[in-house]
C-alpha positions as CSV (number, residue, x, y, z in Angstrom):
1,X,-135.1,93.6,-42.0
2,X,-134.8,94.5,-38.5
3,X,-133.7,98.4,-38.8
4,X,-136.3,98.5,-41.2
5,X,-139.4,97.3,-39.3
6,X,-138.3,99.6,-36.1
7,X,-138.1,102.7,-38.7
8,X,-141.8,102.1,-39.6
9,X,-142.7,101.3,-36.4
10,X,-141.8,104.5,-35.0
11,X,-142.9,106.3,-38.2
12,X,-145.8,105.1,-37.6
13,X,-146.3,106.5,-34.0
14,X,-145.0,110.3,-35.3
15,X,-147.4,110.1,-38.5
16,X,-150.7,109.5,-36.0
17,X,-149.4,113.1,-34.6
18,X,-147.8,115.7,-36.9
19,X,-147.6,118.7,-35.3
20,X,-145.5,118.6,-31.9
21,X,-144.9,121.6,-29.5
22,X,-141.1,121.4,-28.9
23,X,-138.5,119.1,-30.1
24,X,-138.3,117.7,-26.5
25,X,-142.0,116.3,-26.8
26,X,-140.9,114.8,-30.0
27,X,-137.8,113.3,-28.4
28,X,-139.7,111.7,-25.5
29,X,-142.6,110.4,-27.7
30,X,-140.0,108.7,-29.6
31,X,-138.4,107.2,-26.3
32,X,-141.5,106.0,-25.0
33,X,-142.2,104.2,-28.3
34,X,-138.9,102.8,-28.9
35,X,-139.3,101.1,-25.2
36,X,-142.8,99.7,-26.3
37,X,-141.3,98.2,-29.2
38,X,-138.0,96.8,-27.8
39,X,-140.2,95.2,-25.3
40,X,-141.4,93.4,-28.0
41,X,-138.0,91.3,-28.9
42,X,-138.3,88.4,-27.3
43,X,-136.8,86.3,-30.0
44,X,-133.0,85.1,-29.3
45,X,-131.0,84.3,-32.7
46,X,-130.5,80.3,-33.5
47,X,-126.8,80.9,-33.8
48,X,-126.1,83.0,-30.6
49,X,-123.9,80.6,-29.4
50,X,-121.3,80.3,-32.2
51,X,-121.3,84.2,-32.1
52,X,-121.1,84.8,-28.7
53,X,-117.8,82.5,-29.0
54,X,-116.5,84.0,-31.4
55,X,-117.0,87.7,-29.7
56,X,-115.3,86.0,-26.9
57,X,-111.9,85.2,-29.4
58,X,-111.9,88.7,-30.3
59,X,-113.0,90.4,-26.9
60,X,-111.8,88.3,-24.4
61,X,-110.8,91.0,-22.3
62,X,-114.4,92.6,-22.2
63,X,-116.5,90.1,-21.8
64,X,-117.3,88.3,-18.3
């Protein structure tokens, strides 16, 4: 699972450190390793087409 892989992945960046000084250092080390692992995902789904379609039945107004 997706969520579940990006949970441990960012688990495992706070476990390498456990003690932080303020919650804003904890915040921003969690930023910075959410971007490194987003860059990641490069993958596209197989199916993006037939969903993206069907978004566009539903949200025809807010999509381009």
């Amino acid at each position: 699972n997706a969520i579940e892989n990006f949970n441990r992945q960012l688990r495992k960046v706070t476990k390498a450190k456990s003690v932080f000084p303020t919650d804003d250092s904890l915040l921003k080390m969690l930023y910075l390793a959410m971007i490194d692992i987003t860059k990641k995902w490069t993958g596209r789904r197989k199916d993006w087409g037939q969903i993206h379609s069907q978004l566009e039945i539903f949200f025809a107004d807010r999509l381009d």
